[in-house]
Structures are given as C-alpha cells and as structure tokens.
Legacy VTK file of the C-alpha trace (Angstrom):
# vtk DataFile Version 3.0
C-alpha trace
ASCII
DATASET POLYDATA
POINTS 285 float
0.000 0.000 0.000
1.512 3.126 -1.515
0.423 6.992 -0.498
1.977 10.360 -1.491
4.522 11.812 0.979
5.456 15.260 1.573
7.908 17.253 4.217
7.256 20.863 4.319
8.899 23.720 6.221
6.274 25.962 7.918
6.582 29.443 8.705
9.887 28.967 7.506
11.442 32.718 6.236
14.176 30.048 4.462
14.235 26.109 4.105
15.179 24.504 7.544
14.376 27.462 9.531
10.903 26.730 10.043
8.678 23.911 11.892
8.955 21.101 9.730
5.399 19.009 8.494
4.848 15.546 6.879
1.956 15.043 5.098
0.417 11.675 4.062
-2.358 11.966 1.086
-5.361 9.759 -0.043
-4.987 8.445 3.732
-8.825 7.415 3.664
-7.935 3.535 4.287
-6.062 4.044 6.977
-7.482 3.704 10.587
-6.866 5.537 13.521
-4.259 3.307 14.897
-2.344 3.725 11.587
-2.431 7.230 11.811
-0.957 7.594 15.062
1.521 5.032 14.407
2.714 6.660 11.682
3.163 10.071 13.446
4.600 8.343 16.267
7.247 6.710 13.916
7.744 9.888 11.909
7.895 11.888 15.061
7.666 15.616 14.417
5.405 17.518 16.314
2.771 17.214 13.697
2.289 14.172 10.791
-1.680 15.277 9.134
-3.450 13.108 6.483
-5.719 14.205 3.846
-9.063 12.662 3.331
-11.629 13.856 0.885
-14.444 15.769 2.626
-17.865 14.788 3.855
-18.363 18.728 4.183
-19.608 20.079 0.729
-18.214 23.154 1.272
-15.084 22.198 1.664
-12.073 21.329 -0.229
-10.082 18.779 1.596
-10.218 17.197 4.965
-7.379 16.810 7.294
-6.692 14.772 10.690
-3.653 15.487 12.474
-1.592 13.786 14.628
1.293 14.816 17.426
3.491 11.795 18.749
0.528 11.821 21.577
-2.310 12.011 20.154
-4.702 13.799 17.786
-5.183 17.609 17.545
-8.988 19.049 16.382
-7.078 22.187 14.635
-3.806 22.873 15.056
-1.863 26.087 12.792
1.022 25.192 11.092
-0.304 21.960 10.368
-3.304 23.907 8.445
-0.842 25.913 6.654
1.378 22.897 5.589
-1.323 20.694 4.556
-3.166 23.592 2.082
0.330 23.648 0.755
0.768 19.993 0.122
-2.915 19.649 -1.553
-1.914 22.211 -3.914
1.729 21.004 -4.758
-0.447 17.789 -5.417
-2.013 19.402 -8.471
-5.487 20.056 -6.783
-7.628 22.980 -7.796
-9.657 25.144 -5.162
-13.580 25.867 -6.132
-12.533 29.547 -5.125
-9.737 31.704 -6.378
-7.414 32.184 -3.831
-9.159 30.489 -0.859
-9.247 26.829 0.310
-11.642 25.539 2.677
-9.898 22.833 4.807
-12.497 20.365 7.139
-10.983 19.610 10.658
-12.105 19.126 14.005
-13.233 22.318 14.603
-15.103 22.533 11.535
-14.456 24.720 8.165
-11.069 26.871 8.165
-10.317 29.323 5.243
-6.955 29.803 4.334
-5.983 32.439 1.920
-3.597 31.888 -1.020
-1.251 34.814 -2.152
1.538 34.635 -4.888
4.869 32.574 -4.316
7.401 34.700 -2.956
10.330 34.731 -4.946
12.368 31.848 -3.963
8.771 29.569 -4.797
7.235 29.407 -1.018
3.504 29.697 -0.818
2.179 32.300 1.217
-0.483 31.602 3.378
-2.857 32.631 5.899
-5.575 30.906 7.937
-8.477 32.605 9.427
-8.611 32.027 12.979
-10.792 30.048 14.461
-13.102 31.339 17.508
-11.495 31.706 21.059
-12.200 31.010 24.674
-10.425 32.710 27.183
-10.891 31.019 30.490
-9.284 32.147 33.840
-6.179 30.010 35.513
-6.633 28.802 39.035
-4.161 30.777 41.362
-2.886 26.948 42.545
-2.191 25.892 39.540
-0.849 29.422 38.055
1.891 29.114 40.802
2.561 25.262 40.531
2.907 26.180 36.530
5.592 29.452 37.300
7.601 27.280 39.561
7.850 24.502 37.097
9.111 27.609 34.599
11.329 29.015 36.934
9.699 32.068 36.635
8.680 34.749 39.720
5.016 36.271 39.758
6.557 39.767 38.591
7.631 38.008 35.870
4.145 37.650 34.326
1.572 40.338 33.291
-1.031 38.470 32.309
-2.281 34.908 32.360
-5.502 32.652 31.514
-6.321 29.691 29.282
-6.590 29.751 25.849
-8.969 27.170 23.952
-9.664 27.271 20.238
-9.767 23.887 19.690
-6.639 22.774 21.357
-6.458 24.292 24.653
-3.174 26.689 26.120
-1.691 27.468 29.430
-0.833 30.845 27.962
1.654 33.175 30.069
2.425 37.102 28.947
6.181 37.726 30.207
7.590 41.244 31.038
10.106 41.238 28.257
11.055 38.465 24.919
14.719 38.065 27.090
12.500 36.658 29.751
10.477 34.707 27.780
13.925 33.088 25.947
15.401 32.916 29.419
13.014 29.819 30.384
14.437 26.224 31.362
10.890 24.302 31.794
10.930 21.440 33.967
9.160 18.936 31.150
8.380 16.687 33.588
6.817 18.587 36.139
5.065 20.242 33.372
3.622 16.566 32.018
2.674 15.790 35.601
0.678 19.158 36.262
-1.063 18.120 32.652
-0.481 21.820 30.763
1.035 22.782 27.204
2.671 26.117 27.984
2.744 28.873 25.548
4.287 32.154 26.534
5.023 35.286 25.094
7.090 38.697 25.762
7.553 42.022 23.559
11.014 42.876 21.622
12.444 46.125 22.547
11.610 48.484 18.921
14.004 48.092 15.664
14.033 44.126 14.814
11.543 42.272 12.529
9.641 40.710 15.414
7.548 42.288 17.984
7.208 39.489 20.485
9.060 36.222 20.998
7.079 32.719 21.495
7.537 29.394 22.666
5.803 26.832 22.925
6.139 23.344 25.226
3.990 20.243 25.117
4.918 18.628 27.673
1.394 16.617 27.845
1.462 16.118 24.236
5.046 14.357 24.059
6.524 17.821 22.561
8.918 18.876 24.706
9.358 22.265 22.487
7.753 23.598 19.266
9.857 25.314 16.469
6.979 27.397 15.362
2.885 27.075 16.871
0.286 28.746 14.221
-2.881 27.895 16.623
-0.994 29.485 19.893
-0.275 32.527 18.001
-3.549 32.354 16.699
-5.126 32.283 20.489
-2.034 34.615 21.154
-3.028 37.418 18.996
-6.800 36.936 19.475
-6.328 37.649 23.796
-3.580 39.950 23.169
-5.360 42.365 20.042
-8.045 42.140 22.108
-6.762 43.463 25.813
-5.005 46.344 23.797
-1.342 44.825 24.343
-0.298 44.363 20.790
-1.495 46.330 17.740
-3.683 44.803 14.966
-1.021 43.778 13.024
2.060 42.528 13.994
5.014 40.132 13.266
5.716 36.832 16.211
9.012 34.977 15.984
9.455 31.135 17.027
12.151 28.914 17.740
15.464 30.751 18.039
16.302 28.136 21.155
15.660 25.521 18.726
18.305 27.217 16.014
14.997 27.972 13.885
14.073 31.282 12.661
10.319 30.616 12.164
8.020 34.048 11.504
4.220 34.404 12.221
2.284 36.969 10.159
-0.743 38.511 12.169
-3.320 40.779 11.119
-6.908 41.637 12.567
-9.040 42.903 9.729
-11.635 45.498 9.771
-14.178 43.072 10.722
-12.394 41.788 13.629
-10.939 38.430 11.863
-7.610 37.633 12.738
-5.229 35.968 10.002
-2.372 34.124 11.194
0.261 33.886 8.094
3.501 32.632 7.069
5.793 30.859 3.976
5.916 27.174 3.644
8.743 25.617 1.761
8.549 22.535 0.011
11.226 19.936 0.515
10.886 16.217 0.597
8.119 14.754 -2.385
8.046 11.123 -2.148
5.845 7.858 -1.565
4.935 6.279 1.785
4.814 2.337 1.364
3.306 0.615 4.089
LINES 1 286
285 0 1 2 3 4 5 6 7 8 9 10 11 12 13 14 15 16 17 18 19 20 21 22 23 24 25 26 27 28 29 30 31 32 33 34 35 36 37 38 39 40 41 42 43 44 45 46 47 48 49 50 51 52 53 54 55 56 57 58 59 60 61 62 63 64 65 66 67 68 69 70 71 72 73 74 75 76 77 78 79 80 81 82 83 84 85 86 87 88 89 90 91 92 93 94 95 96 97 98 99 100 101 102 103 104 105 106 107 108 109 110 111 112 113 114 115 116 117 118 119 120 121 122 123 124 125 126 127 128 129 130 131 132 133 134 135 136 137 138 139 140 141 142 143 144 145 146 147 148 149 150 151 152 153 154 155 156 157 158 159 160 161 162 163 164 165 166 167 168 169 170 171 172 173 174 175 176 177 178 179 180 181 182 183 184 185 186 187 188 189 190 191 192 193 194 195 196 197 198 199 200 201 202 203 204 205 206 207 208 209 210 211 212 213 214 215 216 217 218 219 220 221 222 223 224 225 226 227 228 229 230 231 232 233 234 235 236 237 238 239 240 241 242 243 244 245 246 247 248 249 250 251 252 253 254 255 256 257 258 259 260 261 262 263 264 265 266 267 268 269 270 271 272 273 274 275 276 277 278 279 280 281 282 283 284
C-alpha cells in the first residue's frame, strides 16, 4: 500500500528554519491506529493526512496527529497541509481560498503569490477563542515549574480554540527566551505552555514565542500557528499588541520561524507565514 509523501517547512522565512510538516495523502484507508503510528514513527510535532471531505463546502479534509495524540485544529499543520494539496495538483472551487475540514469545523486559508524563492504564502483565518481564567494553585505550581517569579508575568488565563493553552504574557522576549521548563513537572501538572514577551523596537519581530507540550510528548515547538492564533486573538483584544504585527518562534531551537498577524476590519484575525517545500516522495506501508 503506496500513499503520497510530503515534508514541508512551515513558517519557515528560508528552508530549515521553520517547523517542519509531513503530510500523508489519499490516507482514507487508513485507521486511527495507523495514523498515530505513523506520526509516532515519523515523530515531528505534527504528521496530518488528507481525506476527501464529507463537508460540501469544503475542499479537503485533514486529521492530524502529534506523537501523543490527535489535535482538532492545530496552525502550522493547516498551513502545511493547504500547501501539500496544492503542490499535489489540486484545484480550489474559489480563487485564492481553500476551505480545509478539521475538528473544529471549516477553516479558510488564503492563497497569495509565491514569494520569490517559490514558497507559498499563506494565511488561515482564525478560528473562535475562549479565554478562560487560571486557578491561582495551579498558576503558581505552573511558574515554579518555569522558573519564573510572579513579577515576571503580566497576564495569564487559558486559551482554547480547539486545542487548549496554558498561555503566560512575560515582562520582556529576554524573559520569555530565558526559560528552562521542567518537562516533567510540566507533564505531571497536565499543561502545554505557551508564553510570550515584547522585543524592545528596531528588529523584525515584535514578540518572541515558545511553545512546550509537555502533555502532548513535545517537549518544544519550532513554530505554533494555533498558539499565536489564540495569542493574537487575547492579546489584540486586551489592547497589548497592535492589529497587526510580526511573532518569531524557535530561536532556542536554532529555527528562525516568523508568524504573520493581522486583525481585519471586521475583527478576523489571520495568522500567516511561507511554507517551503522539501521532501516529495511515496509512503509504502
């Protein structure tokens, strides 16, 4: 049993420098079981399979997988997997947009010109958030595991927009790239982590992100579309950041991944990036 393969580089401003994706097509036959065995195999932080849809609005449908399990929407998987169905040859009913099916339902992702070294641009409209208060315990339990002091964070709360974030608003990016987690006191206490501090003015970036899964198996993510998705949604909204800024990911990981954000007039945020295409191939199983 054959399927088409692909390895993409998400968010990636160059090859290698982004969070890398594999991508598994015409993965209808496969069960569950196969699915995560094959991202637990594979091992990045996401493997997704397309499926046709059973939406009729939509274009494709995707499941994805971490090494621990399976996500209901996760961000640079969305942006990797609209770029593998069109480097398969597949045609969009609209100009410009694909509608991909997930767990959370439809997700529009907007298509733009290659940029002149041949990465697709992208952007995925982000799906609705829930912003949900942390427990003081559990807030403290979480800092300590960080290594962080309480003056070190400005704001906190959950984050849910499918996947749900412990998400953490340091006084500065320094702090933020300061952080030594303790994984496993992290995987005990049950939280992915995603944190974020400002740049001081003059570089490309305005904040600096991480990300750690420590209850998904993912110790640290290179680059996290559906945190900086939740990210920009609390942040916009609380009058922190402006409506349009640019998020960088995965310096500690010797990555150089950048997040394009914009709220439009309506109020819907687009989360953005390049993908680069690297690895075409077959999957024999």
């Amino acid at each position: 049993m054959t399927h088409p393969f692909l390895q993409l580089d998400v968010f990636a401003p160059a090859p290698l420098r982004g969070n890398p994706l594999a991508v598994v097509d015409q993965a209808d036959d496969l069960d569950a079981a196969t699915l995560q065995s094959i991202a637990c195999w594979l091992g990045l932080s996401e493997t997704t399979f397309l499926l046709k849809p059973s939406a009729p609005e939509a274009d494709y449908r995707v499941r994805i997988f971490t090494p621990g399990g399976e996500l209901p929407f996760a961000g640079h998987p969305t942006l990797g997997s609209c770029a593998a169905w069109l480097q398969l040859g597949r045609k969009p009913r609209r100009d410009g947009v694909v509608i991909q099916q997930c767990g959370v339902g439809l997700v529009e992702v907007r298509v733009a010109a290659p940029d002149a070294s041949g990465a697709k641009q992208l952007a995925f409209a982000a799906p609705p958030m829930r912003e949900i208060p942390i427990e003081p315990t559990l807030l403290h339990n979480v800092a300590q595991a960080l290594g962080l002091e309480r003056d070190d964070i400005q704001r906190s709360a959950w984050l849910d927009n499918g996947p749900r974030w412990f998400c953490l608003w340091l006084r500065s990016a320094e702090r933020v790239l300061a952080v030594e987690p303790d994984h496993a006191a992290l995987k005990r206490l049950g939280v992915n982590v995603g944190m974020a501090g400002r740049h001081a003015a003059g570089g490309d970036a305005a904040i600096e992100v991480r990300f750690f899964g420590s209850a998904l198996n993912v110790p640290e993510d290179p680059v996290t579309g559906s945190l900086n998705a939740s990210l920009a949604q609390w942040l916009i909204g609380c009058g922190v950041l402006p409506s349009a800024y640019v998020a960088a990911q995965g310096a500690k990981l010797g990555r150089a991944g950048r997040v394009h954000i914009e709220r439009d007039a309506a109020g819907q945020v687009w989360v953005g990036g390049a993908v680069q295409p690297l690895i075409t191939g077959t999957l024999t199983l």
